[in-house]
C-alpha atoms as a printed R data frame, in Angstrom:
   type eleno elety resid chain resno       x       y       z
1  ATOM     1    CA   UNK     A     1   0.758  21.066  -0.594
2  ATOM     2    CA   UNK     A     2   4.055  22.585  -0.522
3  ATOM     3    CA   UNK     A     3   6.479  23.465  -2.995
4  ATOM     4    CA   UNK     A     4   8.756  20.580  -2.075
5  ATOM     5    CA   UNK     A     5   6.127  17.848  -1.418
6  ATOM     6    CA   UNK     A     6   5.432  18.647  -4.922
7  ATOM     7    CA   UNK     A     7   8.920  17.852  -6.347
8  ATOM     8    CA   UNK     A     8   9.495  14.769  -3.767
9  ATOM     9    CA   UNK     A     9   6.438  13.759  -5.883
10 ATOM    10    CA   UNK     A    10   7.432  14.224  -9.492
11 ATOM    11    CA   UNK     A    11  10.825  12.836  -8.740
12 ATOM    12    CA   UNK     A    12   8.957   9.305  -7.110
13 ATOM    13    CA   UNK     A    13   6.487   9.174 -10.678
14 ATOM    14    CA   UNK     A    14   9.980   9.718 -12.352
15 ATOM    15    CA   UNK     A    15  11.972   6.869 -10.648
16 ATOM    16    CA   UNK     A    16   8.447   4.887 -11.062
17 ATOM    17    CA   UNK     A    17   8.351   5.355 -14.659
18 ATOM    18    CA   UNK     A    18  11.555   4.655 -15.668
19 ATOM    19    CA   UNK     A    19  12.200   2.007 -13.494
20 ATOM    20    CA   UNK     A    20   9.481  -0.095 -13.402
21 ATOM    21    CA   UNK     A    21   9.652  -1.141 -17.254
22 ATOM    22    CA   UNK     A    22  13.339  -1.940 -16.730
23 ATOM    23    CA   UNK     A    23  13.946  -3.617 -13.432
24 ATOM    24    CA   UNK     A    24  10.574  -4.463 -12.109
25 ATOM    25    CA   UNK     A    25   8.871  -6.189 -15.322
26 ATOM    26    CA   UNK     A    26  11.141  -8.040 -16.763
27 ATOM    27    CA   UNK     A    27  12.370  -9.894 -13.135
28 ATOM    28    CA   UNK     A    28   8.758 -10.037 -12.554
29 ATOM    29    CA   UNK     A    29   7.901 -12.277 -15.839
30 ATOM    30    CA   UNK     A    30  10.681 -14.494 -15.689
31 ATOM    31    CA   UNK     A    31  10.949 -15.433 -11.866
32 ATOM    32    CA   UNK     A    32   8.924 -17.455  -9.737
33 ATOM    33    CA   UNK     A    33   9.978 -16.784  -6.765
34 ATOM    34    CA   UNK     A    34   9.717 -13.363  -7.028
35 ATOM    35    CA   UNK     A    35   6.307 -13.169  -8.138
36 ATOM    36    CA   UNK     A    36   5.246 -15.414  -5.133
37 ATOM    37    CA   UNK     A    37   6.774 -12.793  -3.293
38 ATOM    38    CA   UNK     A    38   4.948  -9.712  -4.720
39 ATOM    39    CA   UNK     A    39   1.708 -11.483  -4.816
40 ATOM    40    CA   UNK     A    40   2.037 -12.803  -0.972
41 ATOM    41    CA   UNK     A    41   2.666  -8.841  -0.322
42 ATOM    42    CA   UNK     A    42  -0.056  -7.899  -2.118
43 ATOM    43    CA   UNK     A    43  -2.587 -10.065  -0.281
44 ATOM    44    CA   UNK     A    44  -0.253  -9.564   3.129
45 ATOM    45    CA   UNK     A    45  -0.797  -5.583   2.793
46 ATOM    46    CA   UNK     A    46  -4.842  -6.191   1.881
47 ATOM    47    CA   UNK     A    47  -5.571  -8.369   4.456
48 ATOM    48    CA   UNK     A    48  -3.460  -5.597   6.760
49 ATOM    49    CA   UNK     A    49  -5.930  -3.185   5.151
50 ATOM    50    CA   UNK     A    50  -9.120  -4.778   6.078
51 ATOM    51    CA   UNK     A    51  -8.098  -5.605   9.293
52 ATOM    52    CA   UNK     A    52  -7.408  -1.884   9.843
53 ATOM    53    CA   UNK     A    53 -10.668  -0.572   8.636
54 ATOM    54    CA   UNK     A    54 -12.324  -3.636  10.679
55 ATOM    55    CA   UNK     A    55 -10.298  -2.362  14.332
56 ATOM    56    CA   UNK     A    56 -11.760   1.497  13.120
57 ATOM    57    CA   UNK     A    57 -15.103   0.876  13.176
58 ATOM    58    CA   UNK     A    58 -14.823  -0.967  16.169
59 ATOM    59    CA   UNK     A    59 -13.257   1.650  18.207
60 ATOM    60    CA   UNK     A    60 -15.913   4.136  17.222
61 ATOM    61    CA   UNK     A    61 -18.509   1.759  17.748
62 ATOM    62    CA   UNK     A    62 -17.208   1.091  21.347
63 ATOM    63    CA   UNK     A    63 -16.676   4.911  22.271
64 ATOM    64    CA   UNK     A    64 -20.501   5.445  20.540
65 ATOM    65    CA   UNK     A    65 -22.139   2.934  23.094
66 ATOM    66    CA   UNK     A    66 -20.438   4.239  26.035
67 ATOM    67    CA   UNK     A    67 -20.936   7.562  25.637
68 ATOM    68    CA   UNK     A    68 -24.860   6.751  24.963
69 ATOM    69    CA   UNK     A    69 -25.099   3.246  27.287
């Protein structure tokens, strides 16, 4: 890793640790709606997840058996 990846990452952990206490939590605790919405993209980016490693496996699969069959 570079030099600047590097700082690009300790400046995202810095935003991320003194933000999240301060805007994230609190909203997160006292609205509804807004935890529907971080749970639903939660499960939205999991299920996007699985579905990814699912198509992967698939694809090698397919090239396997027509390389061999």
């Amino acid at each position: 890793m570079t030099l600047l990846q590097w700082a690009g990452y300790l400046v995202w952990l810095a935003v991320l640790v003194l933000g999240f206490p301060r805007e994230f939590w609190p909203k997160f605790k006292s609205e509804k709606d807004y935890q529907h919405l971080v749970m639903a993209s939660i499960l939205m980016l999991f299920l996007l997840w699985n579905l990814r490693a699912g198509i992967a496996e698939a694809l090698i699969c397919v090239s396997f058996c027509r390389r061999f069959f």
